[in-house]
PAVO-782622 format. One record per residue (C-alpha): residue number from 1; residue in one letter; x, y, z. Coordinates in pm, 1 decimal, always signed. Each point is the difference from the previous one (the first is absolute). Last residue first. Layout:
NUM, A, X, Y, Z
...
***
This chain:
90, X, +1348.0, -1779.5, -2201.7
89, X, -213.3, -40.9, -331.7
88, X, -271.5, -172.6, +137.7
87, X, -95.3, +270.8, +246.7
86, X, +134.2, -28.8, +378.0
85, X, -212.5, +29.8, +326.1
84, X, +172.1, -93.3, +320.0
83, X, -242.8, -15.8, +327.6
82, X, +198.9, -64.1, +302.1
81, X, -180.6, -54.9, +341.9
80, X, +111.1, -5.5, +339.2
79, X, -137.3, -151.0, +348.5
78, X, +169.0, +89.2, +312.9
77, X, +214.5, -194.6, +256.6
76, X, +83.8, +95.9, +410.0
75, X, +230.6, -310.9, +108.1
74, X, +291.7, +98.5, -285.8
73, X, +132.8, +233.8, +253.7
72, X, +168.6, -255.8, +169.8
71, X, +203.6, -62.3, -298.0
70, X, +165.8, +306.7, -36.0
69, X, +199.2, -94.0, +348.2
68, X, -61.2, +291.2, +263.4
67, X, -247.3, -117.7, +150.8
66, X, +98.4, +57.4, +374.3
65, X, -153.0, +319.3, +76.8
64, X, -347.3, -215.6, -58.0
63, X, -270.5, +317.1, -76.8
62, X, -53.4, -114.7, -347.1
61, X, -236.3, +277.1, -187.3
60, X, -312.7, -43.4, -95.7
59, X, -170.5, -58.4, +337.9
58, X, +25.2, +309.3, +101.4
57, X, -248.0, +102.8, -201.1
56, X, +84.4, +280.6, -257.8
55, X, -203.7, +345.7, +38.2
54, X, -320.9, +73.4, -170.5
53, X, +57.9, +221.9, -312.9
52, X, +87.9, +412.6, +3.6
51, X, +208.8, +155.8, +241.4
50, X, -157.0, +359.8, +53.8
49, X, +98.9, +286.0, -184.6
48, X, -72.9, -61.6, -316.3
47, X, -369.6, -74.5, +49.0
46, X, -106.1, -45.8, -419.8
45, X, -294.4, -150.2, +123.3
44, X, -178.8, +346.9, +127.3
43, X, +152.0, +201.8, -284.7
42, X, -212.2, -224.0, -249.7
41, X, -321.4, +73.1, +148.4
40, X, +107.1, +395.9, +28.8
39, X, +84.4, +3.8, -330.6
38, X, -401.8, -184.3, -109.1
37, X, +25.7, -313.2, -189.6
36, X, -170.9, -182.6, +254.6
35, X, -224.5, +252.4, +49.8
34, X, -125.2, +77.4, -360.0
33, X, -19.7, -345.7, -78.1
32, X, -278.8, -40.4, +342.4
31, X, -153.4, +331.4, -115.3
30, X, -66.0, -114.7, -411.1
29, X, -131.6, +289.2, -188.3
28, X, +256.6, +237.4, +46.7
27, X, +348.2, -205.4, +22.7
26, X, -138.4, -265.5, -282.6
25, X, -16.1, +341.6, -227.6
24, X, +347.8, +111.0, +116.3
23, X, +140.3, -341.8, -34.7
22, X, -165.6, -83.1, -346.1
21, X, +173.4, +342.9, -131.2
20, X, +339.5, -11.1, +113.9
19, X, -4.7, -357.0, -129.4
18, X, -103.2, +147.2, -329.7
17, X, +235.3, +329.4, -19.1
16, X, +298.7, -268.1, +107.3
15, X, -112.5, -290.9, -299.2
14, X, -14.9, +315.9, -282.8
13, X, +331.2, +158.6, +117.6
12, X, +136.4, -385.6, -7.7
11, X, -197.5, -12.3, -326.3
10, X, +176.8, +329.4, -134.2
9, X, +298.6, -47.8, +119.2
8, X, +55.8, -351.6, -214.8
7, X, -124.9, +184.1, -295.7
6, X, +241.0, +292.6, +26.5
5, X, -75.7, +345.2, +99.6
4, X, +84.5, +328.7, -195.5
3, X, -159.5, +268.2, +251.2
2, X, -102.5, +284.7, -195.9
1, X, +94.8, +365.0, -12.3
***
């Protein structure tokens, strides 16, 4: 009884046996690969338990009780970007 696969699940079966692969041969012969990509390595960042990041500076957020007009929170500005691609035909 054979497996009927299709040509798309074939190469992503093909890609997964191949990555599978390169990282189990980099894991042997390569010690500094092998521990950074070792479970306990990974475990050790992944601290879900603790509060993660730095906390926020106190100066970030307005400490004046009396600002409570929108505008005076215009003092504190940040830089922004927008990027719009279109093709030709939109």
């Amino acid at each position: 009884m054979a497996i009927k696969l299709t040509t798309t699940s074939r190469y992503v079966l093909l890609v997964v046996v191949i990555i599978i692969g390169l990282h189990s041969i980099l894991s042997f012969t390569h010690e500094d690969y092998g521990r950074a990509t070792s479970f306990k390595n990974i475990a050790s960042q992944l601290t879900w338990s603790s509060a993660s990041g730095e906390a926020v500076p106190d100066e970030y957020y307005v400490l004046d009780s009396d600002a409570t007009h929108p505008d005076s929170l215009l003092s504190r500005r940040a830089n922004a970007t927008i990027l719009m691609l279109a093709r030709n035909s939109d």
